[in-house]
Steps between C-alpha positions, in 0.01 A plus 500: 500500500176656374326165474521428860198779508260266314414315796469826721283669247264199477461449890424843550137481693399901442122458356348515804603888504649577168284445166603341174473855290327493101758469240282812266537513139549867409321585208600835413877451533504176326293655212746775505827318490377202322600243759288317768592689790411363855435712838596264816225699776699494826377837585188307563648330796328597824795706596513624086853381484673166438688544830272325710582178304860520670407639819207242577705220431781621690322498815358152436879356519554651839479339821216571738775695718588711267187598397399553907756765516411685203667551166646802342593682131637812336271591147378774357159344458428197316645264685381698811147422404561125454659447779245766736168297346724109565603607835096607581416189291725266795458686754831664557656815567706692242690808505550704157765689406468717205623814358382854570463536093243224521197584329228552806239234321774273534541588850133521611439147374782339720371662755173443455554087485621552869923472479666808672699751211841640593560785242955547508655623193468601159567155328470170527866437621441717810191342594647190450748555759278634742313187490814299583573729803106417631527149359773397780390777781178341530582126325281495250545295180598680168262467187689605207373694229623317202872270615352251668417106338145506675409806376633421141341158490143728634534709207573264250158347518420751246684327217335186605188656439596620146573198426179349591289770383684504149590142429554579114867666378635842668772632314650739787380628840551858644598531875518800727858513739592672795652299718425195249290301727207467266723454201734232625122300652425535140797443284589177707213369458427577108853402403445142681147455380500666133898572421395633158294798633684803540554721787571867524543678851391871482646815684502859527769690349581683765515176752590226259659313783540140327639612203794685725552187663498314181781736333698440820412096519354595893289694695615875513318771661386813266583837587172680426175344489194634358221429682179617265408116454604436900382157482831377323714806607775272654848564536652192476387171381481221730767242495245181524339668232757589295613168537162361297457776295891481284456141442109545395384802344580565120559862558429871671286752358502856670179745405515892607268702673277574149509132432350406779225763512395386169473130638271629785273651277529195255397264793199775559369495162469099488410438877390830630713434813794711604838359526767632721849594329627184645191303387507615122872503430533150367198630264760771349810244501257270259403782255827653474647131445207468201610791350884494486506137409190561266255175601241424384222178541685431819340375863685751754349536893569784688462480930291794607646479850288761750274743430572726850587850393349836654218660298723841483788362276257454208512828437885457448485173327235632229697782400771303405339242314441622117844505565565217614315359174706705265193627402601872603779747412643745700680793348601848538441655107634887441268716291515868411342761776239608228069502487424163317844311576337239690198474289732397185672243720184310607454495114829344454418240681240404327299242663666407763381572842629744749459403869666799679620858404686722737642822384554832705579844318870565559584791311615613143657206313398123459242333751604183612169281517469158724279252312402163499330370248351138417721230325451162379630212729570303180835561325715798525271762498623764716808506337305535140321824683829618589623481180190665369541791684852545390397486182258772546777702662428455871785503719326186771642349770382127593456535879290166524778329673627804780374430776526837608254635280250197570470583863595870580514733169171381313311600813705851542595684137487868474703776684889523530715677716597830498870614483628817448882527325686540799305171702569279199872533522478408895243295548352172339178329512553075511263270516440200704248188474460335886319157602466380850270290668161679533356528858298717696733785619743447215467776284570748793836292645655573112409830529693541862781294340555735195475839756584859377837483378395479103206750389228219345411579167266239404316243654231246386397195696169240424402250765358239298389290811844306438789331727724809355494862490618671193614867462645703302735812626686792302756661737653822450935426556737776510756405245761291674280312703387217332770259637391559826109489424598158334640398842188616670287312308720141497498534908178485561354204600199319251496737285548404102540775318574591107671820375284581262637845390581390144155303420409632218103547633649745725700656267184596249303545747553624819915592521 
């Protein structure tokens, strides 16, 4: 049962290494949602990640001969660190074996605390299993990530902490998952301690693993993982874990990609510190949980879990924050090909703000222009602008939500392919979105896996110093062929793709 990690929790003997992190009032967000919202610091560990709370005490519950012939771990970086900077800490040798998506700051700083990195794989499941294969070739001892009771009883420190640091009432708590090691520390411990404080496990959307377990009553594996926040980009839950977390937690939040931009630049604005994905995600479960439910006067703490993240994905993660705050629209608006067109739309508008304009002469006929333009976070105001503008007799297209246009056609609008009458009838132009991990090298291998069979007719790709690549192809198919292009695509291997041929930013814009 979860209690039996009470005593576990308050044996654990990490402060000679780890820290007990600030529990920071935010000022600015609480102001803003008119609740006292809480920041727990654990990017302020030495390692800036909570993992070193599980991997520290870990080691401390080994024997001596265990810890003579070295320990061992699959991660794609947090738990790396912790476990590098307590193996240096005891003396010990450890081997690392991460990803070849892992960030390289990530990387450097195992490496630089003295434990040997294995890169294998694109994921955390095939490191993981390339750790077991060294773990009994050379007999060294296994440190889990996350599905072990050592390491769980190591992370849940942190809710002892909370506790301490904020004696008086907490109406709900926020908590990061991947693997669910933190969470289950934490949940275990609040629900035996304070049973009337609430707490919500946050995930991606696109690797909500404990809410698939949950609708299946066990650990499943996902198909697909999205790895932009790669500190909880895990596969499947773990069953220890998962164990905790049904009987504890009082429910699963999953933010997107724009959510959790916004909460990195949220936690910036009150700390001036940059979280990682991972590390801010709990942030965007919290808001979005203050606004659908509507709170208000409420005490709600969010875990900030790591703060490890390469300098180049900023770029990326600003870009889709006004976004992320609802406090941008995207759309594609057509206006007549006429002198002054353009001028009388800004006017229509009135005072609202335009952020971006992209328009490319075409030809006779209407232009198609891609806008964004400023919105209110508050209420439903981008679907009052839409409205406005069909009042005014603008045929708009909300394109806030396509992903497509977010990453690829906003960056690319203007020019369209020629066809004369006799081409048209033979040959098509679709469109397809890719992701695959991003490495050094990567770009090139797609190319040589796509060859010279299918003219390309379009292509846009952005490294945004990410774990994936993201491109964007138009291929010209003889009519007929699709089927087998279809089959082409589904064979090979890591690949995710999208037909995008009937989105409608490519339809008004680039088809």
């Amino acid at each position: 049962m979860p209690d039996s990690y009470i005593k576990r929790i308050l044996d654990a003997r990490i402060y000679d290494l780890a820290v007990e992190t600030p529990l920071d009032n935010t000022q600015l967000l609480s102001e803003r949602f008119s609740n006292s919202i809480y920041l727990k610091r654990e990017d302020l560990q030495p390692v800036f990640s909570f993992k070193i709370r599980g991997a520290y005490n870990k080691l401390l519950q080994l024997p001596k001969e265990a810890l003579e012939r070295g320990v061992i771990a699959a991660s794609a970086g947090n738990h790396a660190q912790g476990l590098a900077l307590s193996a240096k800490h005891l003396g010990i040798q450890a081997t690392i074996v991460m990803p070849q998506t892992t960030p390289a700051i990530k990387v450097d700083a195992v490496r630089a605390r003295g434990a040997n990195v294995v890169l294998v794989g694109d994921a955390f499941d095939e490191a993981a299993a390339h750790a077991k294969q060294l773990e009994k070739e050379h007999n060294l001892t296994f440190i889990h990530p996350y599905d072990d009771p050592d390491v769980i009883a190591g992370q849940g420190t942190v809710a002892m902490e909370i506790l301490r640091q904020h004696p008086q009432h907490i109406d709900a708590i926020f908590v990061p998952v991947g693997g669910g090691g933190l969470a289950a520390g934490v949940s275990a411990y609040i629900k035996y301690v304070r049973p009337d404080i609430k707490i919500f496990a946050v995930e991606p959307e696109d690797a909500a693993c404990l809410k698939y377990a949950l609708e299946h009553d066990c650990p499943k594996k996902l198909k697909e993982v999205g790895i932009f926040a790669d500190g909880v980009a895990v596969a499947q839950i773990g069953d220890e874990t998962f164990r905790v977390l049904r009987e504890t937690i009082d429910g699963v939040i999953t933010a997107n990609t724009d959510e959790i931009c916004a909460a990195i630049k949220d936690i910036f604005e009150d700390t001036r510190s940059i979280a990682e994905p991972a590390g801010a995600i709990a942030l965007a479960g919290l808001k979005k949980y203050v606004q659908e439910h509507k709170l208000k006067g409420q005490t709600l703490i969010a875990i900030d879990s790591g703060a490890n993240t390469n300098f180049d994905r900023l770029r990326y993660i600003s870009e889709r924050t006004e976004i992320g705050e609802k406090r941008e629209a995207i759309i594609a608006v057509t206006i007549p090909e006429e002198p002054g067109s353009y001028m009388r739309f800004c006017q229509d508008l009135g005072k609202r703000n335009i952020t971006e304009f992209n328009y490319r002469y075409a030809g006779e006929g209407p232009a198609h222009i891609f806008v964004g333009i400023q919105v209110s976070a508050h209420g439903n105001d981008r679907a009052q602008l839409m409205g406005e503008l069909k009042e005014k007799g603008y045929n708009a297209v909300d394109l806030t939500e396509n992903e497509m246009a977010k990453l690829h056609i906003r960056h690319m609008v203007g020019g369209r392919l020629p066809y004369t009458a006799e081409t048209a009838t033979t040959v098509k132009e679709h469109l397809f979105r890719f992701e695959f991990p991003e490495r050094p090298g990567a770009l090139i291998k797609f190319l040589n896996h796509m060859g010279n069979r299918w003219n390309i007719s379009m292509f846009h790709y952005r490294n945004h110093g990410s774990a994936q690549a993201r491109i964007l192809l138009g291929m010209q198919i003889p009519t007929g062929e699709i089927t087998e292009v279809i089959a082409f695509l589904e064979a090979l291997d890591s690949y995710r793709y999208w037909d995008e041929t009937n989105n409608p930013a490519y339809q008004l814009f680039l088809s």
